[in-house]
C-alpha positions as a Markdown table, in Angstrom:
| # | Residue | x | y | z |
|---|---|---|---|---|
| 1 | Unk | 0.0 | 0.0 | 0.0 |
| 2 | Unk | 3.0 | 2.3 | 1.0 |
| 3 | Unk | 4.6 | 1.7 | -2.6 |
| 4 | Unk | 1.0 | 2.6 | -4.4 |
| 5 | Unk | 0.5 | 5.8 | -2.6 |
| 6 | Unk | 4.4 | 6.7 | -2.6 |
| 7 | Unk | 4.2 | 5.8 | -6.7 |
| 8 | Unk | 7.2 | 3.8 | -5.9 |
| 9 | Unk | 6.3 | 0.8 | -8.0 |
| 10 | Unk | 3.9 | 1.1 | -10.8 |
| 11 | Unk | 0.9 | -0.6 | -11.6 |
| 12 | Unk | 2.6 | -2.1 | -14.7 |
| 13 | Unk | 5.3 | -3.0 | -12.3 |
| 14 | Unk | 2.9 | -4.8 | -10.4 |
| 15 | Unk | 0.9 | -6.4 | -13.2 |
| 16 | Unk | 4.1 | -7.9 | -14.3 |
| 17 | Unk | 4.9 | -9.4 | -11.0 |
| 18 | Unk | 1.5 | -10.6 | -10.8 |
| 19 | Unk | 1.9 | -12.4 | -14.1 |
| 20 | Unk | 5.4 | -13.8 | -13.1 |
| 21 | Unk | 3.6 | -15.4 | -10.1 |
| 22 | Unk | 0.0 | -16.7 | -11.3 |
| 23 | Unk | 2.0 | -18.1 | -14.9 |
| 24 | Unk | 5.3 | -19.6 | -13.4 |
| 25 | Unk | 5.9 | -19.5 | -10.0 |
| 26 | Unk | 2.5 | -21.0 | -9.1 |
| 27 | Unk | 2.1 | -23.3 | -11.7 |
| 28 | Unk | 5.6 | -24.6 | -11.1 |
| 29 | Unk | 4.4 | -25.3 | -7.1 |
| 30 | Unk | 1.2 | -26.8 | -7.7 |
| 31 | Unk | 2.6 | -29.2 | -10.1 |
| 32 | Unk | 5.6 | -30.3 | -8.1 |
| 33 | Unk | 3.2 | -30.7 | -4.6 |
| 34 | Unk | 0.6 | -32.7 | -6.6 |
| 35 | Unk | 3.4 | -34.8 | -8.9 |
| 36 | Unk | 5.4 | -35.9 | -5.4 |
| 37 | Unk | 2.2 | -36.5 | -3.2 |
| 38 | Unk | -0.4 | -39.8 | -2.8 |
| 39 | Unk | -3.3 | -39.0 | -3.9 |
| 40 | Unk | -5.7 | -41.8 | -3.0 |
| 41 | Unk | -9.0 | -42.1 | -1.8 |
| 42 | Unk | -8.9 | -39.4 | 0.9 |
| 43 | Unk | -7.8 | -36.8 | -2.2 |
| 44 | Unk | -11.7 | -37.6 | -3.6 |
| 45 | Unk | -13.3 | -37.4 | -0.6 |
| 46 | Unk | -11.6 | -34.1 | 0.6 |
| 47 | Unk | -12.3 | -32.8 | -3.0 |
| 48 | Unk | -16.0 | -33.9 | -2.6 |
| 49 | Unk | -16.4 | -32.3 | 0.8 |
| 50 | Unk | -15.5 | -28.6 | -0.6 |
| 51 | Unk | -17.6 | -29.1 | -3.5 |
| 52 | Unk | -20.5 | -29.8 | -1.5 |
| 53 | Unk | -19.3 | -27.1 | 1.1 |
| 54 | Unk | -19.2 | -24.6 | -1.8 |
| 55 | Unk | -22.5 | -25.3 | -3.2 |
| 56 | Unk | -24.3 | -25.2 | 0.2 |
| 57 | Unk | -22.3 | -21.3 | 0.8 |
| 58 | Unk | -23.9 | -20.3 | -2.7 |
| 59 | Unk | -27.2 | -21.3 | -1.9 |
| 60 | Unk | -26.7 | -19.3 | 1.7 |
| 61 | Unk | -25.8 | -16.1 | -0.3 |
| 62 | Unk | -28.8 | -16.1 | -2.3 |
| 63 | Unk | -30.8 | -17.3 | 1.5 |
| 64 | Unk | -28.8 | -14.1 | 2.9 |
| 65 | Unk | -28.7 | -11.5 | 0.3 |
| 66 | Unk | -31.8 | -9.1 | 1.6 |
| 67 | Unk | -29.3 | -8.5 | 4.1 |
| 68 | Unk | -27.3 | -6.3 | 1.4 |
| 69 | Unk | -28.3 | -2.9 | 0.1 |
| 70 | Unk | -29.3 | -2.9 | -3.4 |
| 71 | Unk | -27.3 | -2.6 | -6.5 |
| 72 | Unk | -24.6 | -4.7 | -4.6 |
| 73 | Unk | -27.0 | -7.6 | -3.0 |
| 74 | Unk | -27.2 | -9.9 | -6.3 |
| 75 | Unk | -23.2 | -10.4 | -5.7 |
| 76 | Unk | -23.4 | -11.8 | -2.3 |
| 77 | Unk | -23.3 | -15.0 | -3.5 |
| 78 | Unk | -20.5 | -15.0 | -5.5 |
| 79 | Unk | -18.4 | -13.4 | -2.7 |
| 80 | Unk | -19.9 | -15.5 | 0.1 |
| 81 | Unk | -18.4 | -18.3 | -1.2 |
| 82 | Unk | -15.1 | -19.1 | -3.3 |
| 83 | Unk | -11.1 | -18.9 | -2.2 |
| 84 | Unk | -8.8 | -17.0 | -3.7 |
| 85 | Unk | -6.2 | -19.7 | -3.5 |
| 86 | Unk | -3.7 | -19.2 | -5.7 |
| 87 | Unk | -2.9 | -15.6 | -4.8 |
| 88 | Unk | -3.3 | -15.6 | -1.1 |
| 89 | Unk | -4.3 | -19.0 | 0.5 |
| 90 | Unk | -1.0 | -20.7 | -1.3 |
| 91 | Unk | 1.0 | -17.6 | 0.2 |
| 92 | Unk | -0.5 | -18.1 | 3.5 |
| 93 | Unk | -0.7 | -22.2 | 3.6 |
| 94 | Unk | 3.0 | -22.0 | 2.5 |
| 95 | Unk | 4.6 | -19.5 | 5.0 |
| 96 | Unk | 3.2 | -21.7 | 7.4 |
| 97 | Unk | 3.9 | -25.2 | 6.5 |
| 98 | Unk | 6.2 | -24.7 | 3.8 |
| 99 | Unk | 6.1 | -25.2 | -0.5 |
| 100 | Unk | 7.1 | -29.2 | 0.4 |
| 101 | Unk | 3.3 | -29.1 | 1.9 |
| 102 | Unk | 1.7 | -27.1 | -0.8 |
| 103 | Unk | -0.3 | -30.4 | -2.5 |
| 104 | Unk | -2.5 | -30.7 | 0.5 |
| 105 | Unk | -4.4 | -26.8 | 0.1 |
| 106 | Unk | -3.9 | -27.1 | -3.9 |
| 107 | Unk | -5.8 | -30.6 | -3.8 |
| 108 | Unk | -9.0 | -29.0 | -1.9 |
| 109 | Unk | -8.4 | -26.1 | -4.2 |
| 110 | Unk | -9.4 | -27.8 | -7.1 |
| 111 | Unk | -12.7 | -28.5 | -6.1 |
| 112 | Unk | -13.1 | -24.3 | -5.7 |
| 113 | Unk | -11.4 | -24.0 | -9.5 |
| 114 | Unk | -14.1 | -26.7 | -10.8 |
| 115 | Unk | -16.8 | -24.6 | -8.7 |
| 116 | Unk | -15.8 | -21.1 | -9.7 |
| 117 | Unk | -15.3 | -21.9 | -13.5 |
| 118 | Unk | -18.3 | -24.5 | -13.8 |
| 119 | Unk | -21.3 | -23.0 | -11.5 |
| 120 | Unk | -20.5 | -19.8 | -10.1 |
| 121 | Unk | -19.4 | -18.2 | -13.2 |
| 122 | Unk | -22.2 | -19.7 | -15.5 |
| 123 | Unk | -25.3 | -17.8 | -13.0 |
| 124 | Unk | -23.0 | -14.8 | -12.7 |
| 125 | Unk | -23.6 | -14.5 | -16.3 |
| 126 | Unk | -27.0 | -15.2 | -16.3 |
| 127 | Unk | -27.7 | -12.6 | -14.0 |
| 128 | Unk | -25.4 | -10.1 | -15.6 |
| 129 | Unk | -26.5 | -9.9 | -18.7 |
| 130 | Unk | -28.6 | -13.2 | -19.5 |
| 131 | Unk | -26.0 | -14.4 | -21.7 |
| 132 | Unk | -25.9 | -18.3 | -21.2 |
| 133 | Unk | -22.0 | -19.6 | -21.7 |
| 134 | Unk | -21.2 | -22.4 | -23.4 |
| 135 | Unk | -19.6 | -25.8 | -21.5 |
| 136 | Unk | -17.2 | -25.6 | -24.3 |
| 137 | Unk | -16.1 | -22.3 | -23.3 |
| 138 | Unk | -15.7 | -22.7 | -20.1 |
| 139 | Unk | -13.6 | -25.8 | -20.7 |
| 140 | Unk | -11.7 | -24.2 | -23.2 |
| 141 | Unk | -11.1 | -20.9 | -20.4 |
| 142 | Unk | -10.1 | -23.7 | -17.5 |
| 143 | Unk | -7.2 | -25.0 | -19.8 |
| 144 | Unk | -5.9 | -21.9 | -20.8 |
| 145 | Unk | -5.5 | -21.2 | -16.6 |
| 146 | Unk | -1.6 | -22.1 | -16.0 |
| 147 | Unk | -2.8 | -22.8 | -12.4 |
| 148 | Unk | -5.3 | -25.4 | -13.6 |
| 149 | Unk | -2.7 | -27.0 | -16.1 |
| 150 | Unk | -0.9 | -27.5 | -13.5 |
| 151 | Unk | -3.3 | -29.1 | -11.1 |
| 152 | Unk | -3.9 | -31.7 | -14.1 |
| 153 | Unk | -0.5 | -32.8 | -14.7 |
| 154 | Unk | 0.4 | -32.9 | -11.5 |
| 155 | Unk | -2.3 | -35.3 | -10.4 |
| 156 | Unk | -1.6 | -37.4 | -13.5 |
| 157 | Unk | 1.9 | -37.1 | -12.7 |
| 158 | Unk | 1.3 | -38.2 | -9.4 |
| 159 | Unk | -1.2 | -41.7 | -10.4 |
| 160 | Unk | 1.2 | -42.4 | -13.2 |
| 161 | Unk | 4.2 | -43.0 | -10.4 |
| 162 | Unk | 6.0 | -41.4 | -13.1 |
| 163 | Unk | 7.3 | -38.4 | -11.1 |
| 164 | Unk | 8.7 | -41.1 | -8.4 |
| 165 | Unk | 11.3 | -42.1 | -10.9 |
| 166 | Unk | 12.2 | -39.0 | -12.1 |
| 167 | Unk | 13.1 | -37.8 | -8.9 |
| 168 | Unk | 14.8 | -40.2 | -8.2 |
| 169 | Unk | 17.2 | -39.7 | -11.2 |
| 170 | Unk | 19.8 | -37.1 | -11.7 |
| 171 | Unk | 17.4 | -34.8 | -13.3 |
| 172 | Unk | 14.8 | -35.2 | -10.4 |
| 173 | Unk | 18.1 | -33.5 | -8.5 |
| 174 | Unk | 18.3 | -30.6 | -11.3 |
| 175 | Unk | 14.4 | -30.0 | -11.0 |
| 176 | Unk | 14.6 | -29.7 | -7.6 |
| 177 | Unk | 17.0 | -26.8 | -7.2 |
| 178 | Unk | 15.4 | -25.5 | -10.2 |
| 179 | Unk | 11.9 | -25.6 | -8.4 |
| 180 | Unk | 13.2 | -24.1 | -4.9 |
| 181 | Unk | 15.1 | -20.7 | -7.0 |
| 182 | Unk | 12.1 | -20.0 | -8.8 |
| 183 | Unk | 9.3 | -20.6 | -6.1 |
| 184 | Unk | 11.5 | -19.0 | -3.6 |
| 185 | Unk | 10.4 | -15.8 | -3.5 |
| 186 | Unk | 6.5 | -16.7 | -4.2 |
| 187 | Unk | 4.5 | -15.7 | -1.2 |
| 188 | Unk | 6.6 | -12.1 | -0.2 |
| 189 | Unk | 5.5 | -11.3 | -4.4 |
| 190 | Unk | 2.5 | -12.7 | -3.8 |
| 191 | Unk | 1.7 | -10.6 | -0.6 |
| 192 | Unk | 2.8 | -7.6 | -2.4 |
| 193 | Unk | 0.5 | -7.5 | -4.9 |
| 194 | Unk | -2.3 | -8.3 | -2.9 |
| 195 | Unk | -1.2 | -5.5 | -0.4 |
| 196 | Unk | -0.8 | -2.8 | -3.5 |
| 197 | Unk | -4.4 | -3.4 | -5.0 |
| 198 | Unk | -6.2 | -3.0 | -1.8 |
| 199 | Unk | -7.9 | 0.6 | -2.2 |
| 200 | Unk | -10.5 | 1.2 | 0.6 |
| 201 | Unk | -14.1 | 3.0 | -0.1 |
| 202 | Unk | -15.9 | 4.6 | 2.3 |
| 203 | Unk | -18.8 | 4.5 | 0.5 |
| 204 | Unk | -19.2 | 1.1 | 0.3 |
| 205 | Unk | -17.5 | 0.1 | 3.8 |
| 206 | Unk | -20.3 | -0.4 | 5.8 |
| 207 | Unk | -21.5 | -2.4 | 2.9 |
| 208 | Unk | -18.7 | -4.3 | 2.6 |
| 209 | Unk | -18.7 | -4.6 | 6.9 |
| 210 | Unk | -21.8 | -6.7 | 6.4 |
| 211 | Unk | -20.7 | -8.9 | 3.3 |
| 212 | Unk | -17.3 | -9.9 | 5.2 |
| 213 | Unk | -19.2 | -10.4 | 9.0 |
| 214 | Unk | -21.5 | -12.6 | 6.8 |
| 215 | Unk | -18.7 | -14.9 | 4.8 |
| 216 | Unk | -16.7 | -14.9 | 8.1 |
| 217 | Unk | -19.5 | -16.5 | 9.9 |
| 218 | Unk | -20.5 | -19.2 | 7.4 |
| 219 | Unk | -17.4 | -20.1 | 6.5 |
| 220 | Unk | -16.3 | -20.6 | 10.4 |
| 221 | Unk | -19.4 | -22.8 | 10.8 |
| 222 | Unk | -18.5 | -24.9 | 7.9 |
| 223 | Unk | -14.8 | -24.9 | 8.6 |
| 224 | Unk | -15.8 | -26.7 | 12.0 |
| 225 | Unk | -18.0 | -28.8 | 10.3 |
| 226 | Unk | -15.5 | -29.9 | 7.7 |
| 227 | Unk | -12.8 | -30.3 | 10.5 |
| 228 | Unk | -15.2 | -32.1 | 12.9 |
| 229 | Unk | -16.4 | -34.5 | 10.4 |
| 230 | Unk | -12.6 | -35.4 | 9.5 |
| 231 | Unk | -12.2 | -36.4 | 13.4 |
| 232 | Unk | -16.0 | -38.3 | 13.1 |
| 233 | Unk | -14.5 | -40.5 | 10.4 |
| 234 | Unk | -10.8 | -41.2 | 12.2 |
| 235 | Unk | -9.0 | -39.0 | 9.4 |
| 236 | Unk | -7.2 | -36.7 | 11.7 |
| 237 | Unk | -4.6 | -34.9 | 9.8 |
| 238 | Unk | -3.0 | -31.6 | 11.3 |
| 239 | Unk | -1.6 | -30.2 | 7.9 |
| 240 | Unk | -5.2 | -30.8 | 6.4 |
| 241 | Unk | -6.7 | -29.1 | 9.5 |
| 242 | Unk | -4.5 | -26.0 | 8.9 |
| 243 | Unk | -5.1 | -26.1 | 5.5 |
| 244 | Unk | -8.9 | -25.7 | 5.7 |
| 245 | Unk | -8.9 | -23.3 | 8.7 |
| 246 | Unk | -6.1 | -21.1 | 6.4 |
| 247 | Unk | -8.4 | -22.0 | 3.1 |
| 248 | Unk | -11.6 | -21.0 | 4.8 |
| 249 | Unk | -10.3 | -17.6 | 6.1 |
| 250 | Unk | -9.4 | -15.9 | 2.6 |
| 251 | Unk | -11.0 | -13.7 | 0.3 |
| 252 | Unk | -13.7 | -15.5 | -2.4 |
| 253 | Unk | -12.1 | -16.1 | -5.6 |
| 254 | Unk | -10.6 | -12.7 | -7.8 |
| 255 | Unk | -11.6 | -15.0 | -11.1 |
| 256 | Unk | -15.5 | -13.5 | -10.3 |
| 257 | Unk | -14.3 | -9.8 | -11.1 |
| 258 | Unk | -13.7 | -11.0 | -14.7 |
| 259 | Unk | -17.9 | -11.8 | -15.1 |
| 260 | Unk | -18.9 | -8.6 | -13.7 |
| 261 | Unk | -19.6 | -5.5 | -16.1 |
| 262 | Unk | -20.7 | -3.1 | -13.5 |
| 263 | Unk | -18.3 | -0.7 | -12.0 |
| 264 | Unk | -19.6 | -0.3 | -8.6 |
| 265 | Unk | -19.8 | -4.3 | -8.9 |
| 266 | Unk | -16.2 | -4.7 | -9.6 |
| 267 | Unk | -15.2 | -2.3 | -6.5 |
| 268 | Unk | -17.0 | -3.8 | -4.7 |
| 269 | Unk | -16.5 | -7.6 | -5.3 |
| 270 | Unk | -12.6 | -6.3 | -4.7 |
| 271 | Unk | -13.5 | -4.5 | -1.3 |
């Protein structure tokens, strides 16, 4: 924030960083903590569980939106639900557990890139402008996502067994070091960029008071319910545990802005 107001780095400057990070330096994490992790049966289930955890938190934002002052109640929805993994909740997961962790948030993540690209964005839409897209397009949007690339291959990677033997090898030795010098400096980038784009409103604070007591509380009620439901079935798992409490505690998903046309929308989806 001190760098915006100061002019000290520019918003190109930042929107290059930001593009360094969300094309490379994510992509390259995801990959490697989905390639060198198990993924089993638990991987589904904890994939199913946000799914259904996501879907619920929609329907609760249409339940709740009254609660909002008009133009900006219709968006409730879409911002009382969603994670903004990749640009915060990685950052965050990360700094606390460390990149060698980063497979077990980016493997309930893909259940909120599914959600968000599939769902969400589809009635977002429909509500904008009542323009229906296409399953086609929003395949075709989900593979051009180096984030989402990246969750593919490295699952693949991962049930093939083929990124055991390659790290194993010589060059698994290369791609390691390779992996740490780029993904080094991720989450301080990351936190940057986040930090730099955050312009308040007074306008629309009280407004945006309401929207973020309202996602706080569902999403602490349903983080307790994931976490005690883990316990119910014998699954206890601390770095899953942080990883839902960190997961549950960020912003909904910055991929939303991108559907809305109205101005006071988008400042406000960003508040």
């Amino acid at each position: 924030m001190i760098c915006r107001k100061s002019n000290y780095i520019s918003a190109d400057c930042v929107d290059g960083i930001k593009k360094i990070v969300v094309n490379i330096k994510l992509p390259i994490a995801v990959f490697h903590g989905l390639a060198t992790s198990v993924l089993g049966k638990e991987t589904i289930f904890n994939i199913g569980m946000m799914f259904v955890i996501l879907c619920v938190t929609f329907i609760l934002g249409f339940v709740l939106k009254h609660f909002i002052r008009k133009p900006y109640d219709k968006y409730l929805p879409f911002i009382a639900c969603g994670y903004e993994g990749g640009m915060i909740g990685y950052s965050l997961y990360t700094g606390l557990v460390g990149v060698e962790n980063l497979s077990v948030i980016a493997v309930i993540d893909i259940a909120a890139l599914l959600f968000t690209f599939s769902i969400m964005s589809n009635v977002l839409v429909l509500i904008e402008d009542g323009k229906k897209v296409s399953v086609i397009e929003i395949v075709q949007n989900a593979f051009k996502t180096p984030a989402f690339l990246a969750v593919i291959l490295g699952i693949l990677a991962s049930v093939s067994g083929l990124m055991n033997g390659f790290m194993l090898s010589p060059a698994g030795v290369i791609w390691t070091t390779m992996k740490d010098m780029i993904t080094a400096a991720m989450s301080p980038m990351i936190l940057l960029v986040v930090g730099y784009e955050v312009q308040l409103n007074r306008e629309l604070l009280g407004t945006c008071l309401k929207t973020v007591i309202i996602r706080a509380v569902m999403q602490l009620i349903f983080a307790i319910a994931a976490i005690s439901l883990i316990h119910i079935l014998g699954r206890s798992d601390r770095l899953l545990e942080i990883a839902i409490i960190v997961y549950m505690s960020i912003p909904g998903s910055m991929g939303i802005q991108a559907f809305i046309k109205d101005e006071d929308g988008k400042v406000y989806s960003k508040l």
